[in-house]
N, C-alpha and C positions, 0 to 999 in steps of 0.2 A: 457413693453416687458415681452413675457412668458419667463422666465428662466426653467421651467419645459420640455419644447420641442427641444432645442438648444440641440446638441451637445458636448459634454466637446470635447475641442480643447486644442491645445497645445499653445503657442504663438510660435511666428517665431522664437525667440533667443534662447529658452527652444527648441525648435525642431534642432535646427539648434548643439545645444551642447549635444543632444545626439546622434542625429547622426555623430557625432565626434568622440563623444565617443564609440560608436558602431567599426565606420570603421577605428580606429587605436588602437585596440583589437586585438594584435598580435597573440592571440593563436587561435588554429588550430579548425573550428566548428568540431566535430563528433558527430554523432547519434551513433554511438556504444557506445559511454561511457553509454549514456542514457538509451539504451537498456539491455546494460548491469546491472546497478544500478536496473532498475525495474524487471529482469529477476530473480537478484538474493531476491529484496524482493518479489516478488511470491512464490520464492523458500522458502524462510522463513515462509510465510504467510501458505505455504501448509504443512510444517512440522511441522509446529504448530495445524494445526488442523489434521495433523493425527495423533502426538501424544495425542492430545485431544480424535479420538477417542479409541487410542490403551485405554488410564488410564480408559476410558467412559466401554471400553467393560470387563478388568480387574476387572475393580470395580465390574459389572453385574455377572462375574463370579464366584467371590468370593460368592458372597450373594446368589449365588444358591448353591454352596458347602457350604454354613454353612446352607442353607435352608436343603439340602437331612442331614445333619448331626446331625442336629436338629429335623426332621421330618422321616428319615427314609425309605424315599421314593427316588426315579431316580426321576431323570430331563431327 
């Protein structure tokens, strides 16, 4: 017998005791929680890289004003 082609199945008692376990799961399903949770690491995810590039363009700033202060020249 190919075991490489069969599908992983559940046995009947394993199936039967989570879907027990499923459907006397008193709390409430929402997709808002969900939404919410991912909205707010977006929210993070993108505050992080702007401040990545506020420091990114700070930095470039700087090293042009010690460039003209050093060199004597505009930027």
């Amino acid at each position: 017998m190919n075991h490489h082609n069969t599908p992983a199945q559940l046995s009947d008692a394993l199936e039967r005791a989570y879907m027990q376990a499923t459907l006397t799961n008193t709390e409430p399903v929402s997709i808002t929680r969900g939404i919410t949770k991912a909205g707010k690491g977006i929210g993070r995810f993108g505050a992080r890289i702007v401040r990545s590039i506020g420091r990114h363009m700070a930095a470039l700033n700087d090293a042009r004003a010690r460039d003209v202060r050093y060199t004597h020249s505009q930027w």
